[in-house]
N, C-alpha and C positions, 0 to 999 in steps of 0.2 A: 722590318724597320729600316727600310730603303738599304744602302751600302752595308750594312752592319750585318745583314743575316751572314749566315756560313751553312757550309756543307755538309754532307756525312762522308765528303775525301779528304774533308779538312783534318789537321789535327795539332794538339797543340804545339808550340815551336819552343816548349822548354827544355834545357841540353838533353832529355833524355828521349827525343824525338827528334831529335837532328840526325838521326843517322835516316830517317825517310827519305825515300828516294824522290828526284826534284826530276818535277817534268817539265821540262822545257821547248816550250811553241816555236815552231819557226820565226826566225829573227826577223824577217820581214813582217811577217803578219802583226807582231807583237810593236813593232815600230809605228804600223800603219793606226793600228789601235790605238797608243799611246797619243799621234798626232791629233788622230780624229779628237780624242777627249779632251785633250790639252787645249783644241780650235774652242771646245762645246765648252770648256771652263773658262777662259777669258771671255766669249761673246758674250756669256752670261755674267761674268762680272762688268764687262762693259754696260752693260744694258741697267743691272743694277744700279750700277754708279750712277748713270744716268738721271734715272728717275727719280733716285736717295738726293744727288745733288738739286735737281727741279722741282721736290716736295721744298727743299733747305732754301732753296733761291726763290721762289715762285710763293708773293704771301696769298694769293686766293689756295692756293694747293695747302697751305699750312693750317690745316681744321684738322678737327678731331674725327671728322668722318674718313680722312686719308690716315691717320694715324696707324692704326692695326697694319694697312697694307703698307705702310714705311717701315713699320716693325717686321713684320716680314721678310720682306725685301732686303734689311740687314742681317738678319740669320740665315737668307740663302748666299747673300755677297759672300759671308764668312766661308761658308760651304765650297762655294765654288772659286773664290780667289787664293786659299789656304788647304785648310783641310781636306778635302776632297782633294786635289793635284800632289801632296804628299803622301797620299795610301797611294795614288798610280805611281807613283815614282818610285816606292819602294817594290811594287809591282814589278816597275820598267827595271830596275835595278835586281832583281833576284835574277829574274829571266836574261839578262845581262852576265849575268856571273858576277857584278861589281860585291863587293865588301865592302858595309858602312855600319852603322850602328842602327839596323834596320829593327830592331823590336822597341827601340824606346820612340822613334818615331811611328813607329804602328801603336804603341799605347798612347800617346797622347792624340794622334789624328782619330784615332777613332772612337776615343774616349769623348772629344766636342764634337766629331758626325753624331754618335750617339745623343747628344745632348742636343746637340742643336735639328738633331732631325724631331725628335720628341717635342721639343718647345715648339719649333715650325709647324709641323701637326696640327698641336693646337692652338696657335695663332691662328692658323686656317680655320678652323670651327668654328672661334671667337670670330672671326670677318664674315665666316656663312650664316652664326647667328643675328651678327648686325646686320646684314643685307635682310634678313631675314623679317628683322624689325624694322626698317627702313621702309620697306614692303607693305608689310604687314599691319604694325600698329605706327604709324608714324607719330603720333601724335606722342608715344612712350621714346619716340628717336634719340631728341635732345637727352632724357636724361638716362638714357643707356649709355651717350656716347658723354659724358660727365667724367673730367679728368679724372673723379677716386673711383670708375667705374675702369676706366681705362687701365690706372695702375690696378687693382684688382688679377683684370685681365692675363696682363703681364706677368706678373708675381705668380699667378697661378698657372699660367706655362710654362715659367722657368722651373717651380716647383716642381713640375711632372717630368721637365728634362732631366733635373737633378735626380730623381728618384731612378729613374733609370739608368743614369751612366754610373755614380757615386757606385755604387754595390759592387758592380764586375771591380772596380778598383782595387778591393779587398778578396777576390775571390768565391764573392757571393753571388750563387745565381749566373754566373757570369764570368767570363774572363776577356781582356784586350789581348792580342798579340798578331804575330805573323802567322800564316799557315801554308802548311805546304799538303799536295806539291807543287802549288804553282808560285809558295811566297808571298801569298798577299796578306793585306791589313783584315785583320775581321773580328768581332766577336764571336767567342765559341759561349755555349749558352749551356748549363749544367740543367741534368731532368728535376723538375720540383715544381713547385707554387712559385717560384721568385720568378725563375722562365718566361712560365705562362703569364706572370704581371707583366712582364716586361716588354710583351707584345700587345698585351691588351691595352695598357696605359699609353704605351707609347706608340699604337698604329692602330690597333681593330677601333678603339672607343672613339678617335677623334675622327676618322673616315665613317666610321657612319653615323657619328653626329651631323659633316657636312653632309652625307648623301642625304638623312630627314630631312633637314633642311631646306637643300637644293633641292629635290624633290617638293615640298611641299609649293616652292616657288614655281615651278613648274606647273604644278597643279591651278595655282592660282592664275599663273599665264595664261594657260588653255579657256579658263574660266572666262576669263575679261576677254579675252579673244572671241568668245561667243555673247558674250553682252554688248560688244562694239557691233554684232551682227546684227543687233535690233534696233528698229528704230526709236529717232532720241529725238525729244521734241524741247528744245532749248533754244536761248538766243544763239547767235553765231558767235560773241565772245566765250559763253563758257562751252559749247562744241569744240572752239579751239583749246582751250584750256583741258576739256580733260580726252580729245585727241593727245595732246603734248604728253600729259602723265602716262597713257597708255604705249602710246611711243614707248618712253620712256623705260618704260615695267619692261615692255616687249626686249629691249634693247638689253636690258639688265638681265632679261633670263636668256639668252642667247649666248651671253659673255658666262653665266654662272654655267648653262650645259656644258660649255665646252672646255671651261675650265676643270669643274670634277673629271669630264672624263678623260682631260690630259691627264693627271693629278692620277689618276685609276690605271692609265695606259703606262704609266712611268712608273707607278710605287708599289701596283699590285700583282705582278707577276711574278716578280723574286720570290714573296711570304708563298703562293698559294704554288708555286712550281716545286717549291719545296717541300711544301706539306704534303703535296701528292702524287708529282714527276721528280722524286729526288734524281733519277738517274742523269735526267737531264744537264746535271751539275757536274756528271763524269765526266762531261765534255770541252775540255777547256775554252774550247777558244767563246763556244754559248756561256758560259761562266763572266769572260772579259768583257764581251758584247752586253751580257744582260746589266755589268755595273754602267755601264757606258746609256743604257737606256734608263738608269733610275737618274744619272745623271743629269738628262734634259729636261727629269723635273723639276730640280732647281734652277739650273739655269734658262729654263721658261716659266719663270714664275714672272718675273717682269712683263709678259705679253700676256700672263693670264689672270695678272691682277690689275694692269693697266686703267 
C-alpha cells in the first residue's frame, strides 16, 4: 500500500521498544536523499496545482469526463504537498538526532497516506473503468459520467480509504507509528484477516481492476489496428472521420500503457520485495530509495493523467 508497508527490522516505537538500537546512514547520503525527494514533492505539487487550477479556470476542461482525474489529482496534491514531506522529515529528523514529537506526527501522516493512498487506488479504477466505456460502449458514456454516477464513485472510494486507515487507529489489524532502526513513519500490520483486507482492499483489488481494463483496451487497439489494415470503401468525409476516432483510440491506448505501467513501476515493488526479498529491506539506504520511487507515483500522476 505504496509508503505505508513496513518491514520485518521494523518495530514498534512504543516506550517499551525504545531502547532498540538506531542505525544511523551517513549524514551526507541521508541529506542527499532527503533533497532528492523534497525536489520530487514540490514538482509534483507544482504540476498538480497546475492542472487543479486549469481544470477550475479553463470552462471547456470543466466536464464531467475530466472530473475523476481532478479528483485524483487532489489526493495526490495532498500527498505530495503535506503528508508525504512530513513522514521524510520525521525520517530526516531521527537520523539527525533532532527531538520533536515525532510519533504523533507519524500517526497522523500516515494514518491520511493510508487513506488517501486507498481512495487514490481506486479513483484510478474508477478513471480506467471510464476510459474503458468511453472506448468501448460510448453510446452508455454520458450516462456513466452522470453527476449521481460521479458522486457514487466518490463516496465509494473514500469508503474503502476509510475502511482501511479507521481500524489501525484503534489497534486493529493494524497500528501508525515511528519505527526503528532507521525512525521512519509506517504502518506495522498485525497477522490475521483484517491484514490481509487491508491489502487487498486497498492495493491488490483496484491494480487489477485497472490492469483488466487497460488491457482489454489494449486488446481492442491491436484489434482496430488491423481493421485500419483493410481496405475501406467510403466517401472521403467519413474516411476522415473515422481515421480521427482511430487516431484517437490509438492515442488513448498509448497514454493508458504507459500510465499502468508507471503506476506498476512505482507502487509494485515495495508489496511484492516484501512478500518475497524481505531481506532487501535490511538494507537501509534500498529502504529510503525504494520510498523515494513509490513517491514519483504520485507526483507523476499529473503527466500520466494529463
Amino acid at each position: 500500500m505504496s509508503s505505508t508497508n513496513i518491514t520485518s527490522l521494523n518495530v514498534s516505537t512504543r516506550p517499551a521498544a525504545l531502547s532498540v538500537s538506531m542505525v544511523v546512514l551517513d549524514r551526507t547520503s541521508v541529506i542527499v536523499w532527503f533533497t532528492v525527494t523534497l525536489l520530487i514533492c514540490i514538482a509534483g505539487t507544482l504540476s498538480s496545482g497546475c492542472l487543479i487550477t486549469a481544470f477550475c479556470v479553463q470552462k471547456h476542461m470543466r466536464r464531467a469526463s475530466t472530473f475523476l482525474i481532478g479528483y485524483l489529482l487532489c489526493l495526490d496534491l495532498l500527498n505530495t504537498a503535506i503528508f508525504m514531506p512530513m513522514s521524510f522529515v520525521v525520517l530526516l529528523m531521527s537520523q539527525l538526532g533532532r527531538q520533536f514529537q515525532a510519533d504523533d506526527v507519524c500517526e497522523v501522516s500516515i494514518f491520511f497516506l493510508v487513506m488517501l493512498n486507498c481512495t487514490s487506488n481506486w479513483a484510478g479504477a474508477f478513471v480506467a473503468v471510464s476510459r474503458f466505456v468511453a472506448i468501448f460502449i460510448p453510446h452508455k458514456y454520458e450516462q456513466w459520467m452522470k453527476r449521481k454516477s460521479l458522486v457514487v464513485m466518490v463516496a465509494i472510494s473514500c469508503a474503502f480509504g476509510l475502511l482501511v486507515s479507521v481500524p489501525p487507529l484503534r489497534n486493529q489489524g493494524g497500528y501508525f507509528g515511528r519505527f526503528y532502526p532507521l525512525g521512519n513513519c509506517a504502518m506495522g500490520t498485525k497477522e490475521g484477516p483484517l491484514a490481509s483486507m487491508f491489502v487487498a482492499i486497498g492495493s491488490t483489488i483496484p491494480t487489477v481492476i485497472q490492469g483488466i481494463f487497460y488491457a482489454a483496451l489494449v486488446v481492442q487497439m491491436a484489434f482496430s489496428q488491423r481493421i485500419r489494415k483493410s481496405p475501406v470503401i467510403s466517401t472521403d468525409a467519413a474516411l476522415t472521420r473515422t481515421d480521427n476516432v482511430q487516431q484517437r483510440r490509438r492515442t488513448v491506448g498509448r497514454m493508458l500503457i504507459v500510465s499502468y505501467l508507471w503506476y506498476l513501476v512505482c507502487f509494485i515493488p515495495v508489496p511484492v520485495i516484501l512478500t518475497y526479498y524481505p531481506a532487501v529491506f535490511r538494507i537501509p539506504t534500498a529502504f529510503i530509495w525504494l520510498k523515494t520511487v513509490q513517491l514519483c507515483g504520485f507526483a507523476g500522476t499529473p503527466v500520466r493523467k494529463a
